[in-house]
C-alpha positions as CSV (number, residue, x, y, z in Angstrom):
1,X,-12.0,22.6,-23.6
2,X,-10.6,26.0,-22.9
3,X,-13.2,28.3,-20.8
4,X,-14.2,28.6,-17.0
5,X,-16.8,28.1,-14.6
6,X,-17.2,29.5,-11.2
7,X,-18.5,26.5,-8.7
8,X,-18.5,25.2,-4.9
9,X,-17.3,21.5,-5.4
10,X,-19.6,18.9,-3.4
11,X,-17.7,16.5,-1.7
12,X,-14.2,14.2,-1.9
13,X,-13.6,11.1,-4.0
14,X,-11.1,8.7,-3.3
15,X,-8.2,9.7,-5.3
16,X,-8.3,12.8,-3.4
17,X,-10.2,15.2,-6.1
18,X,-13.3,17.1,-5.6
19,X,-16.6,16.3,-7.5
20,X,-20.0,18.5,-8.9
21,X,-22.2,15.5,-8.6
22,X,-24.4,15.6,-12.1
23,X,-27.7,17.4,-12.6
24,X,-29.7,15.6,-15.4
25,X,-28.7,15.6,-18.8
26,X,-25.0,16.7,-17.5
27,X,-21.9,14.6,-16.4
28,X,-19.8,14.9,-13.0
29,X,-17.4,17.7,-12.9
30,X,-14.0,16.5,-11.1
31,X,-12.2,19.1,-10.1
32,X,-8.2,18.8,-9.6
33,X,-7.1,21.0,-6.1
34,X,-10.5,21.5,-5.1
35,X,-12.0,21.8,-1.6
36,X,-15.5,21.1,-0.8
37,X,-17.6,23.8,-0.2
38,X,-15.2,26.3,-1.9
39,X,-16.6,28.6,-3.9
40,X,-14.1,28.3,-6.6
41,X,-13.1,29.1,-10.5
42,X,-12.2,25.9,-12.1
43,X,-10.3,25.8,-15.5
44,X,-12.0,23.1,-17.6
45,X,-9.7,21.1,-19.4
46,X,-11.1,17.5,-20.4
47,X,-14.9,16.1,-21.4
48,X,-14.7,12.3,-21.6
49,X,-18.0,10.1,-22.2
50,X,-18.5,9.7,-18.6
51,X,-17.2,13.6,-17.0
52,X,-15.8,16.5,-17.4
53,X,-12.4,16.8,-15.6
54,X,-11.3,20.9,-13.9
55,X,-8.5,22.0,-12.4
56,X,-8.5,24.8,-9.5
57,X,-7.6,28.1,-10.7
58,X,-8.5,30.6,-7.5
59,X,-11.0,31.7,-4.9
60,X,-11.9,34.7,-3.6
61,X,-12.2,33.3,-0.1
62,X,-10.0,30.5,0.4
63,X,-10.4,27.5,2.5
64,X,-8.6,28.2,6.1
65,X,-6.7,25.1,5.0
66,X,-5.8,25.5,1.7
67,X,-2.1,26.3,0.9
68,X,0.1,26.4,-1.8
69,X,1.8,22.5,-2.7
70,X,5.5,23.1,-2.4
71,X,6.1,20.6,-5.1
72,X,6.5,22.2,-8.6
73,X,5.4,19.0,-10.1
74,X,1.6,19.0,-7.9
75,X,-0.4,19.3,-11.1
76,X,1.7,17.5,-13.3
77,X,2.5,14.3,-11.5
78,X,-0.8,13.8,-9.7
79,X,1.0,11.3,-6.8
80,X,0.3,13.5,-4.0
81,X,-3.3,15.5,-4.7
82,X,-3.9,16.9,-1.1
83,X,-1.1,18.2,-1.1
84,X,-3.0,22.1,-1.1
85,X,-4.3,21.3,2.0
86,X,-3.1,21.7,5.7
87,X,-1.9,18.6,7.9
88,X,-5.2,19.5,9.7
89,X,-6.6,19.6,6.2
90,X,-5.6,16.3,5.1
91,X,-6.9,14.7,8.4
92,X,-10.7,16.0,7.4
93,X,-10.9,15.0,4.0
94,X,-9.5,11.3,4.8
95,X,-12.1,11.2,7.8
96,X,-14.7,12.5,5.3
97,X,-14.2,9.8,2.6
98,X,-14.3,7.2,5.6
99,X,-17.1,8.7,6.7
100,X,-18.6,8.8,3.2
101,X,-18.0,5.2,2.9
102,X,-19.7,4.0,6.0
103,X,-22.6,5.8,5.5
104,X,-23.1,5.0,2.4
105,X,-23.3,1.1,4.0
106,X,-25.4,1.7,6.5
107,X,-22.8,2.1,8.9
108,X,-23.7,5.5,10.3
109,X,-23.5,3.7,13.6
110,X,-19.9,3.1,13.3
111,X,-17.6,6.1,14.9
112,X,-14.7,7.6,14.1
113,X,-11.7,7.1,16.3
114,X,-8.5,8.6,16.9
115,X,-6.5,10.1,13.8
116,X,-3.1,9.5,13.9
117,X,-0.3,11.8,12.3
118,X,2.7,10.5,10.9
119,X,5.0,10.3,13.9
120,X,8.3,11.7,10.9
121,X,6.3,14.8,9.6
122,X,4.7,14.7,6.1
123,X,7.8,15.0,4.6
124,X,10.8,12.3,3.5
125,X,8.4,10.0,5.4
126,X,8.2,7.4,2.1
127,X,10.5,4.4,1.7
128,X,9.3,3.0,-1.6
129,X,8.5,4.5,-5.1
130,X,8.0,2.9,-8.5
131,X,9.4,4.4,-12.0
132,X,8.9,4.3,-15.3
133,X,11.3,4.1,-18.8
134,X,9.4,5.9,-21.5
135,X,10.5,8.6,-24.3
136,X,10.0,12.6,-23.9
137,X,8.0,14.3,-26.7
138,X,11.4,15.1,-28.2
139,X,12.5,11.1,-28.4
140,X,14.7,11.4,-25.9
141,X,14.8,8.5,-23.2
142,X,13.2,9.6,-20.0
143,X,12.9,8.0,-16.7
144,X,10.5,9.3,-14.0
145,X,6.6,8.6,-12.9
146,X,3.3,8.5,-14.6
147,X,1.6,11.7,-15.1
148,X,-1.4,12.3,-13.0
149,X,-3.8,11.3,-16.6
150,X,-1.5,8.1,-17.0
151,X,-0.6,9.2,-20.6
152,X,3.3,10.9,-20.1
153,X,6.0,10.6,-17.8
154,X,6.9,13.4,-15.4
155,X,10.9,13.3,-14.3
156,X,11.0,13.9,-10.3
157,X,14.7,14.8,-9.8
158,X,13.6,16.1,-6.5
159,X,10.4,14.5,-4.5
160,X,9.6,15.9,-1.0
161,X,7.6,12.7,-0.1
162,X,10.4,10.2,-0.4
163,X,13.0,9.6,1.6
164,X,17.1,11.5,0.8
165,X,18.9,8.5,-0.2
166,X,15.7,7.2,-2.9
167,X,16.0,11.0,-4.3
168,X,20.0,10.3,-4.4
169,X,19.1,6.5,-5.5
170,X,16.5,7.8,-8.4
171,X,19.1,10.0,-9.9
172,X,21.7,7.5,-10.3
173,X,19.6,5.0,-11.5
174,X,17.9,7.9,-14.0
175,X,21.4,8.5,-14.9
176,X,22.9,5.0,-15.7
177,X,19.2,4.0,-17.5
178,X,19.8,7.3,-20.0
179,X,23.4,6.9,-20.2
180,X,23.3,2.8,-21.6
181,X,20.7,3.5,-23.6
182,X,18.1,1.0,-21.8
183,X,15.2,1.7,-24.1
184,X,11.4,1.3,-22.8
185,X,10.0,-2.2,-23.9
186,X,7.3,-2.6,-26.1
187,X,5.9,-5.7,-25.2
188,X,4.0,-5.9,-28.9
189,X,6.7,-4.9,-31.2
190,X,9.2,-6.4,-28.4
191,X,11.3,-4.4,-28.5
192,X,13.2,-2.8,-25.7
193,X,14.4,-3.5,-22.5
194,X,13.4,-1.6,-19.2
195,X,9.3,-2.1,-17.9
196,X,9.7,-0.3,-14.8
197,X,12.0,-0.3,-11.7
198,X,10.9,-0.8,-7.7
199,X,12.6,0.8,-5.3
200,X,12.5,0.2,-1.9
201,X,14.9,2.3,0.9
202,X,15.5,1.0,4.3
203,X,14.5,3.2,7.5
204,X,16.5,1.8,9.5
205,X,20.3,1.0,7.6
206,X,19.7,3.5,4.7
207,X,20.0,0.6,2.1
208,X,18.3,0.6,-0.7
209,X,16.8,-2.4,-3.0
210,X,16.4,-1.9,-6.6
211,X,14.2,-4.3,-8.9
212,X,13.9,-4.1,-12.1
213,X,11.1,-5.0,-14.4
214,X,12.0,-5.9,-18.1
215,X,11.0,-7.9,-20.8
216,X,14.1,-9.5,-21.3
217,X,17.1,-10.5,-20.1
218,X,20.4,-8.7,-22.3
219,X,23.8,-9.1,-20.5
220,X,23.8,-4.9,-20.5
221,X,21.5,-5.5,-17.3
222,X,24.9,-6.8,-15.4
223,X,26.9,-3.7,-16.3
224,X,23.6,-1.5,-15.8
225,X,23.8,-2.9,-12.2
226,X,27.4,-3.2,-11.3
227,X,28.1,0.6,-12.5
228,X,24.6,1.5,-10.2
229,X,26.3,-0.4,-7.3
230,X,29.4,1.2,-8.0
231,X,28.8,4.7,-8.1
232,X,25.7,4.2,-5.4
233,X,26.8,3.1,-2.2
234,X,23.4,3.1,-0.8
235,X,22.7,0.3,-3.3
236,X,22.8,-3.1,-1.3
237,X,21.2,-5.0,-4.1
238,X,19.6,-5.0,-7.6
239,X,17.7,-7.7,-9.4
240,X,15.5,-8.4,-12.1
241,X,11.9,-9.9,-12.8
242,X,11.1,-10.8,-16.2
243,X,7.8,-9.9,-17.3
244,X,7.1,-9.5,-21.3
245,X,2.9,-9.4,-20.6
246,X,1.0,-6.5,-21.1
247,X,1.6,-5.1,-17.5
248,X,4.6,-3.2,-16.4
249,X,4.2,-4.9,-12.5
250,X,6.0,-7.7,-10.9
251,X,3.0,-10.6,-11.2
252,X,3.4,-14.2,-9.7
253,X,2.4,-17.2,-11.7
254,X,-0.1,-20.0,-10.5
255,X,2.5,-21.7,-8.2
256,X,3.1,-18.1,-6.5
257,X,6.4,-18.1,-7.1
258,X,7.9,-14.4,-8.8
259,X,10.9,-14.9,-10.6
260,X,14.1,-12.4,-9.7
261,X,17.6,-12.9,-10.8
262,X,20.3,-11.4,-8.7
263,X,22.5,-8.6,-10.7
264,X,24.5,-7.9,-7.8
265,X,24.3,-7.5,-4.2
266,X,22.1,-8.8,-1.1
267,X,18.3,-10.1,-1.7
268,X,17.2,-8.5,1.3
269,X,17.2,-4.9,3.0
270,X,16.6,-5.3,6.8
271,X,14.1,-2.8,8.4
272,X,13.5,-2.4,12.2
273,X,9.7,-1.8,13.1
274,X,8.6,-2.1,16.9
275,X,11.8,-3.2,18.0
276,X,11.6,-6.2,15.2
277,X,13.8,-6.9,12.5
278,X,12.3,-7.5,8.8
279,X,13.8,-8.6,5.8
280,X,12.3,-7.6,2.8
281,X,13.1,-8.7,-0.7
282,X,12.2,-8.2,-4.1
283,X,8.9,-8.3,-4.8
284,X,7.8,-8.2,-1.2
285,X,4.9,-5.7,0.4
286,X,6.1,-3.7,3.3
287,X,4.5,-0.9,4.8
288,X,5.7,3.0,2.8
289,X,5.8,4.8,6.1
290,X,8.2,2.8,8.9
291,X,7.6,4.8,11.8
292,X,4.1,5.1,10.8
293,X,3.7,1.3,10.7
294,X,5.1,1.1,14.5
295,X,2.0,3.1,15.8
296,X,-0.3,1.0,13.4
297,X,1.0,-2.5,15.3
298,X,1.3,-0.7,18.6
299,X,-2.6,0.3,18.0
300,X,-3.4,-3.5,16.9
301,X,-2.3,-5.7,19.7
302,X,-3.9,-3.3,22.0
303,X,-7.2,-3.1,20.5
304,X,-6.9,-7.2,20.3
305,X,-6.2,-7.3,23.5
306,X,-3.2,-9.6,22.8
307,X,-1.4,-11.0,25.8
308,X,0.8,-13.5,26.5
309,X,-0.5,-17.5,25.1
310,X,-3.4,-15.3,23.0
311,X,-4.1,-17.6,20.3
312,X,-3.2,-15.1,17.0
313,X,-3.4,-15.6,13.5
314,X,-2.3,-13.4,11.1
315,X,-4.0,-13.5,7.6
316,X,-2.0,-12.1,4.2
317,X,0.6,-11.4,6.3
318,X,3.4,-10.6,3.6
319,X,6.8,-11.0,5.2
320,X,5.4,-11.0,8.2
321,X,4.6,-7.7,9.4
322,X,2.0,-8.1,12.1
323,X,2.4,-11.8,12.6
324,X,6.3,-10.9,14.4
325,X,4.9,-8.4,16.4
326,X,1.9,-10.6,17.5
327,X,3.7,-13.3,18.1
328,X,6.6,-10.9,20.3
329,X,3.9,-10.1,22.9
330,X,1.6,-13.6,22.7
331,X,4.7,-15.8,22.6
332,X,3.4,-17.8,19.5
333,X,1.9,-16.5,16.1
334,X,0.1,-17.7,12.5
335,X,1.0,-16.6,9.5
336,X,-0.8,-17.4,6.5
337,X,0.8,-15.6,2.8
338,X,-0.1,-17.1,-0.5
339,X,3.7,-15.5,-2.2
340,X,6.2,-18.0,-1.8
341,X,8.8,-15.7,-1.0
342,X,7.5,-13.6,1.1
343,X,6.7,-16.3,3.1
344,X,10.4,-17.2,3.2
345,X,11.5,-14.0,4.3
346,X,8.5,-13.9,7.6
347,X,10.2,-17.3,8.3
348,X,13.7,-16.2,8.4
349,X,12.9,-12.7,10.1
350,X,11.3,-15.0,12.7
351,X,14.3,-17.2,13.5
352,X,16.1,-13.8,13.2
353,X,13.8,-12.2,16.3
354,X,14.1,-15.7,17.9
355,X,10.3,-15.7,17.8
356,X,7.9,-18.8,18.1
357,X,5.7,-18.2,14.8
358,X,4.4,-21.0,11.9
359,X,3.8,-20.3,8.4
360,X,0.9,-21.8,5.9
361,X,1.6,-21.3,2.1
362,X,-1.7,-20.5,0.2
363,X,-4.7,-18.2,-0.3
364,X,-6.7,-17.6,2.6
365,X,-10.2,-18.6,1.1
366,X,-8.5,-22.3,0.6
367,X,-6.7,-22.4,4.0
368,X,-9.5,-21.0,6.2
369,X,-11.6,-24.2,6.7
370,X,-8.4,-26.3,7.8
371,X,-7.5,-23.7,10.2
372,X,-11.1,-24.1,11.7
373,X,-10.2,-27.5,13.2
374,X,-7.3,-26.4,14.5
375,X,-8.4,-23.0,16.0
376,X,-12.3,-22.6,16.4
377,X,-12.5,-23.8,20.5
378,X,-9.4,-21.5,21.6
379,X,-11.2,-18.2,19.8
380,X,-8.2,-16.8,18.6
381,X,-7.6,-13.2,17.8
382,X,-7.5,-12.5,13.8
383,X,-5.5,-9.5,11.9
384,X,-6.6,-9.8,8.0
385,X,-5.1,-6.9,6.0
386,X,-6.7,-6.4,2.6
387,X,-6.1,-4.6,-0.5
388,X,-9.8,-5.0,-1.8
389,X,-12.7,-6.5,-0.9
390,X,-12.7,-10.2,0.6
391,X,-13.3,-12.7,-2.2
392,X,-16.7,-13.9,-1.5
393,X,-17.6,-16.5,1.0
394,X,-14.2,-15.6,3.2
395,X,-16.0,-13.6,5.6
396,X,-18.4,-16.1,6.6
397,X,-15.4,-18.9,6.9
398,X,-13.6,-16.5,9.3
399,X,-16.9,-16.1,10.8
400,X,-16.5,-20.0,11.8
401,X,-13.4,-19.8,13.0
402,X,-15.2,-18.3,16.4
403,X,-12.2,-15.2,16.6
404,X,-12.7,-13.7,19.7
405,X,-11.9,-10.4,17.3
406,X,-10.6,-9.2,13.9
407,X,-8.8,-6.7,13.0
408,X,-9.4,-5.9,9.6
409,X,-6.6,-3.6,8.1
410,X,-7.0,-1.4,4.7
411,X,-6.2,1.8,2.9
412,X,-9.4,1.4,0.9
413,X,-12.7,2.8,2.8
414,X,-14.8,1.7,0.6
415,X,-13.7,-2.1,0.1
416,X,-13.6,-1.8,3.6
417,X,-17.1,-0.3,4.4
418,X,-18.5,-3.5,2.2
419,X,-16.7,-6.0,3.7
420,X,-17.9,-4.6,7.4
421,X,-21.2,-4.7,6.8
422,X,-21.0,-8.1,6.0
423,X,-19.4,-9.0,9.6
424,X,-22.1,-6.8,11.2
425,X,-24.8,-9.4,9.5
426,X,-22.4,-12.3,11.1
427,X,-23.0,-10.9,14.6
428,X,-19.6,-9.0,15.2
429,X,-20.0,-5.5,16.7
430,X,-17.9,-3.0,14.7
431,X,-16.0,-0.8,17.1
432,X,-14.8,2.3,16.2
433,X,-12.2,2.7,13.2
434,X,-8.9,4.2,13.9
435,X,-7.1,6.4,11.2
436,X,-3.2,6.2,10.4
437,X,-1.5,9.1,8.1
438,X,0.5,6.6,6.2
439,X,0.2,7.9,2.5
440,X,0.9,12.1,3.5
441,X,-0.5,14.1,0.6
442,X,-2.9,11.4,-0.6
443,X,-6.8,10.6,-0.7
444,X,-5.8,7.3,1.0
445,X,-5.5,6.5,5.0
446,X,-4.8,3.1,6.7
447,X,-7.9,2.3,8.5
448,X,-8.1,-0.1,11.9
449,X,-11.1,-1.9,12.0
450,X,-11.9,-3.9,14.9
451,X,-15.1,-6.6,14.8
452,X,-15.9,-8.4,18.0
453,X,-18.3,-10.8,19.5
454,X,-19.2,-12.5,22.7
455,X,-18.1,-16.1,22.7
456,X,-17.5,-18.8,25.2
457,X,-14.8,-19.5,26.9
458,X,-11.9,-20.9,24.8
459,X,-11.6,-24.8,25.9
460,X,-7.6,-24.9,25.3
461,X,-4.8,-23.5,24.1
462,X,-3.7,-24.2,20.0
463,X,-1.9,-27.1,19.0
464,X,1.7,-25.6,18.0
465,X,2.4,-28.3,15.3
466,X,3.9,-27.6,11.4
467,X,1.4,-26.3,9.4
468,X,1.5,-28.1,5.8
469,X,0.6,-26.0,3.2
470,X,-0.1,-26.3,-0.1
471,X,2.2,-28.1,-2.1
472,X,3.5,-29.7,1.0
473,X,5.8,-28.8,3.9
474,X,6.1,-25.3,4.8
């Protein structure tokens, strides 16, 4: 497709593009670095089965908060597509698409709270980034990102969203990848080495953690990370997960435990949040944005009302980012995480912090109606963070456990719009949601949701015994 139309996009989707809802007999237009309401000239470039994908050429009366990206790569690498908008900008679209997504519940009832801005700017505020091995159109080996259509690598030499020492970090490891030859792996022919490779940058100690994804295991890996380690002094640690399936990720099996092998280094990077120390490993989910993340707990416990002997329980709760800080301020804390080794890592950053805090290995959906024996006369207070919707049936199990509130954390509106409507039918009042800036330049925004309900007085305090999990002992 090679001509242009002139058109005033609708509204937002999630990804952070702009959308021409269809007329009949016509497909969506998407439009890349569109505003809504912008009367616009769009460049059409792509007609699949199910739309017709644009990008923003000009307007003849800008937005007041459009601006020009600062990243050369905007178009090309796709991670950061508000990035033509304004910090004021950003905020509007991200409380539209929550908006968007409550309404389109039923949940015009719910509010809007307080948006919060990233406390470090919208700039070197990201900790963590992912890259890819792959081949330029020439043959040559090339590390960077996926392309904003998932179909070529873009090289990011420089990014503006990541933190100094991962731009230093990503250079070197470009650099020793290129300069050993570690091909991409092709996980039909298998052939190949290199999947992908994590990297995750302390805030606090300027560490960094490198994990690599491959699909084997040659002894060139050892050299690959000892001249990294070398050469990088930032680099505390590199090791490898072994993954020759169809995905490029870092996947658990049944038992929950992911495989690393240590190259060379420590396991862990330690990361300060709230006055806490963390350790996070391999593998492990920790919030992108550090500083962001300290506003987010801050925001949590005080909208909990958590005090000291609260009853708290902290659901998914990785390494054990809000179950610390909960248990800091109620002297005691839950945590329930079905990855093996994240778990590990919440237990030892608890004895680290000197904190009073039991773990329980296993999903939540299988651990929920043990934990209402335990916990549902002392109404507890309840943090569940969740990447998608609950699995079915989980929302009316937490409903039993009588929690005198949740707070129910996502960077997903609408997984999160579904999953309130369905505590609104359990009784729980939906108080207004709270937004955090965590993913700068991005459709995506943390979201605080806090469900509450009258209940009777809690009969006792919890029963602070181990916790067996399953499999045993945790």
């Amino acid at each position: 497709m090679s001509h242009r139309v002139t058109v005033s996009p609708s509204r937002w989707m999630t990804r952070g593009e702009t959308i021409i809802e269809a007329k009949e007999g016509d497909k969506p237009l998407v439009i890349w670095g569109g505003i809504p309401g912008e009367h616009s000239l769009v460049q059409l470039v792509h007609e699949g089965r199910k739309q017709v994908q644009g990008i923003w050429v000009s307007a003849a009366e800008p937005d007041p908060n459009r601006v020009t990206p600062p990243c050369p790569k905007y178009t090309t690498c796709g991670a950061c597509p508000v990035m033509h908008l304004t910090p004021k900008g950003q905020q509007k679209a991200r409380q539209e698409l929550v908006r968007q997504a409550l309404d389109k519940e039923g949940l015009s009832e719910v509010s809007i709270a307080q948006y919060h801005e990233s406390p470090v700017g919208m700039r070197d505020f990201r900790h963590t980034i992912q890259l890819s091995v792959g081949h330029s159109d020439t043959g040559r080996l090339r590390v960077g990102v996926l392309g904003r259509r998932k179909r070529h690598l873009v090289a990011i030499p420089h990014c503006a969203a990541v933190s100094p020492v991962l731009n230093r970090v990503m250079a070197s490891v470009a650099h020793h990848i290129i300069e050993m030859d570690l091909k991409p792996y092709d996980p039909v022919a298998d052939t190949g080495v290199l999947r992908s490779v994590f990297l995750r940058s302390s805030h606090s100690t300027n560490e960094v953690l490198v994990s690599l994804v491959t699909g084997r295991f040659p002894f060139l890996l050892r050299d690959f990370a000892e001249a990294l380690a070398h050469s990088t002094a930032e680099v505390s640690g590199v090791w490898v997960h072994i993954n020759s399936m169809p995905s490029n990720l870092i996947f658990a099996p049944e038992d929950g435990v992911i495989g690393f092998r240590g190259l060379v280094g420590k396991q862990c990077v330690e990361e300060h949040v709230g006055g806490l120390e963390y350790l996070i490993g391999p593998g492990d989910s920790f919030w992108e944005n550090p500083a962001m993340a300290e506003v987010l707990c801050a925001r949590l416990l005080a909208r909990l009302g958590v005090q000291r002997q609260t009853p708290y329980i902290d659901l998914n709760c990785g390494v054990g980012g809000f179950t610390l800080q909960g248990a800091a301020r109620a002297g005691w804390a839950l945590g329930v995480e079905a990855k093996e080794g994240s778990l590990a890592r919440a237990r030892e950053s608890a004895h680290l912090n000197k904190l009073q805090a039991e773990f329980l290995l296993g999903e939540v959906e299988e651990v929920l109606p043990s934990l209402k024996k335990r916990y549902s006369s002392v109404a507890p207070a309840v943090v569940i963070s969740a990447s998608r919707r609950l699995p079915e049936g989980q929302i009316d199990d937490l409903a039993k456990l009588n929690p005198r509130k949740v707070a129910y954390v996502s960077k997903d509106p609408k997984s999160m719009a579904v999953d309130l409507k369905q505590f609104a039918a359990q009784g729980f009042q939906i108080e207004p949601v709270e937004l955090f800036d965590m993913y700068s330049h991005t459709g995506q925004v943390e979201c605080l949701a806090v469900c509450s309900k009258e209940i009777s007085s809690p009969k006792r305090s919890p029963r602070r015994k181990l916790v067996r999990g399953v499999g045993g002992s945790r």
